[in-house]
C-alpha positions as protocol buffer text, in pm:
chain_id: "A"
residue {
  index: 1
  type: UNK
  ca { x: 0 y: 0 z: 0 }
}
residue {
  index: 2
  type: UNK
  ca { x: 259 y: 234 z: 42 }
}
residue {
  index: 3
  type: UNK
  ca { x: 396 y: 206 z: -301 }
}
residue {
  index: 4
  type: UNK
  ca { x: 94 y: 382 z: -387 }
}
residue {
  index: 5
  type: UNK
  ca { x: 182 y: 681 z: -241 }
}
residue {
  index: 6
  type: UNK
  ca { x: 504 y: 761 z: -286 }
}
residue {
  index: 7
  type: UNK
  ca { x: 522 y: 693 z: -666 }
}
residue {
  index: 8
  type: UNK
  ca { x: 758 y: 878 z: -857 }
}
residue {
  index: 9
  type: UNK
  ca { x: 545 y: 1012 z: -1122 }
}
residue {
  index: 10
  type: UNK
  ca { x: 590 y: 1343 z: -1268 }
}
residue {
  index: 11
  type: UNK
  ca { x: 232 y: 1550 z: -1360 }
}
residue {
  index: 12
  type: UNK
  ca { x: 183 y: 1649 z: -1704 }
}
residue {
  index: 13
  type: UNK
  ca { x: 349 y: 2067 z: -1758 }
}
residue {
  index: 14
  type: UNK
  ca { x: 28 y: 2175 z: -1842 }
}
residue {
  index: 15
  type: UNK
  ca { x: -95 y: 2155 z: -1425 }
}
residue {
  index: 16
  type: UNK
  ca { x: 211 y: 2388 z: -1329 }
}
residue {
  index: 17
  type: UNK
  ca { x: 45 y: 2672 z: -1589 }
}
residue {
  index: 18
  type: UNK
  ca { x: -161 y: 2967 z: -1414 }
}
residue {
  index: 19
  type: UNK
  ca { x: -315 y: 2977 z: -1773 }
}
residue {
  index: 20
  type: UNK
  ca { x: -444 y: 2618 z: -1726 }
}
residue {
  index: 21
  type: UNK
  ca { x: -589 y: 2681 z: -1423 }
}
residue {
  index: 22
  type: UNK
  ca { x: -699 y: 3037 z: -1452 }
}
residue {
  index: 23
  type: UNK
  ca { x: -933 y: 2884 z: -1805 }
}
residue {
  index: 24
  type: UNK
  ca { x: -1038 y: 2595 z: -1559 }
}
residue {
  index: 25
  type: UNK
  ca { x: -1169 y: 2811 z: -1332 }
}
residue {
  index: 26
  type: UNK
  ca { x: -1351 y: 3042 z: -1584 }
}
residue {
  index: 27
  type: UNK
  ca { x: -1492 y: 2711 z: -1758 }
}
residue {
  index: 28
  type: UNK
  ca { x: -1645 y: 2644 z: -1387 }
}
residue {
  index: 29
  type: UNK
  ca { x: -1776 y: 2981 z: -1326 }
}
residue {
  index: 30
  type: UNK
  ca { x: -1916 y: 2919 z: -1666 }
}
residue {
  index: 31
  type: UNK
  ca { x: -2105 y: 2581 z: -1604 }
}
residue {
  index: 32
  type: UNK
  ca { x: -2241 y: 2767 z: -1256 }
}
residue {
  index: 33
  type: UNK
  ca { x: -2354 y: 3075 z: -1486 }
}
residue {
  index: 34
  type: UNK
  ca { x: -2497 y: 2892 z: -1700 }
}
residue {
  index: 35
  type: UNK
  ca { x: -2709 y: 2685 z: -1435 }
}
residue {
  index: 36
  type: UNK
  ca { x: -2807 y: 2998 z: -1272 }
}
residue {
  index: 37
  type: UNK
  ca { x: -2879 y: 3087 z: -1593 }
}
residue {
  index: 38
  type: UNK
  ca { x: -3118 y: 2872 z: -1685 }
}
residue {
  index: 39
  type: UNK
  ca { x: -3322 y: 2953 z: -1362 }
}
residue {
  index: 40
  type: UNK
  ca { x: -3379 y: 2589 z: -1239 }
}
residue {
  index: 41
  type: UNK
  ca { x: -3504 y: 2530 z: -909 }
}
residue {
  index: 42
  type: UNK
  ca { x: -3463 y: 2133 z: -922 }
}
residue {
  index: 43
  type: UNK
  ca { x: -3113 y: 2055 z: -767 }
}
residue {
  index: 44
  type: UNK
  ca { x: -3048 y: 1753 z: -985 }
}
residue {
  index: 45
  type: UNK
  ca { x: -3087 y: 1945 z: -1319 }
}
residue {
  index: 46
  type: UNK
  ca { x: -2876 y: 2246 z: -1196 }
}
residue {
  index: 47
  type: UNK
  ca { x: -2592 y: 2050 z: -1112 }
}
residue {
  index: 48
  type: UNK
  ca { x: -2581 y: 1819 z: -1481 }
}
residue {
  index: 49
  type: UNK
  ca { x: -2621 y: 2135 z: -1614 }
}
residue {
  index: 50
  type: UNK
  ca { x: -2341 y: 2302 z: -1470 }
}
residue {
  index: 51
  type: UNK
  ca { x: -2145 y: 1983 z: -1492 }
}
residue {
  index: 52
  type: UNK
  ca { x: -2189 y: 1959 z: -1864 }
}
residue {
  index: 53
  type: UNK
  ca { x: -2066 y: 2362 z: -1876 }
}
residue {
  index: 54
  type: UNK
  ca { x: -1747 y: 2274 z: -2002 }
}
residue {
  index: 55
  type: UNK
  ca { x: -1958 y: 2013 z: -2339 }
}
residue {
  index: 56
  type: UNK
  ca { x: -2163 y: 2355 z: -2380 }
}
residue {
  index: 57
  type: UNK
  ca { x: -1909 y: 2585 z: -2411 }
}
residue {
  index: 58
  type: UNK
  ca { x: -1682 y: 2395 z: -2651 }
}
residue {
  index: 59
  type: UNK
  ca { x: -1992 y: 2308 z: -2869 }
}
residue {
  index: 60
  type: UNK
  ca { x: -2037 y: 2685 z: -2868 }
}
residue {
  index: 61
  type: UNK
  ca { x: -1642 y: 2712 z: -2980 }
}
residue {
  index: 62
  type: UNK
  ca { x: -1761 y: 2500 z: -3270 }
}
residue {
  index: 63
  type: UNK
  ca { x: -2066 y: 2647 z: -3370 }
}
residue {
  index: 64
  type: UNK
  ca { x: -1854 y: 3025 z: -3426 }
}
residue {
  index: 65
  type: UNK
  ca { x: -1592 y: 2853 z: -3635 }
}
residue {
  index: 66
  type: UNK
  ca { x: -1837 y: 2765 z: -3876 }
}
């Protein structure tokens, strides 16, 4: 079991950029915007909205490039 914590595995570059995390957290504030957004009052449905923020927004992406 210990093995399993002290691996010597190096994270991928892109989790030691601030620009990687600083467009994570604006795709989350997104997917909360956009359940707030919506104005649902059922729990359930805001939350797989605002966990399907970041499908929306890239299918958005697409839609412009057209």
């Amino acid at each position: 079991m210990d093995e399993i914590f002290h691996r010597s595995v190096k994270l991928p570059a892109r989790y030691y950029s601030v620009l990687f995390w600083f467009i994570r957290f604006f795709v989350a504030c997104a997917g909360g915007a956009l359940a707030v957004g919506y104005n649902i009052e059922n729990l359930i449905a805001a939350a797989q909205i605002g966990a399907s923020g970041p499908v929306i927004i890239k299918s958005l992406a697409r839609v412009r490039e057209h």
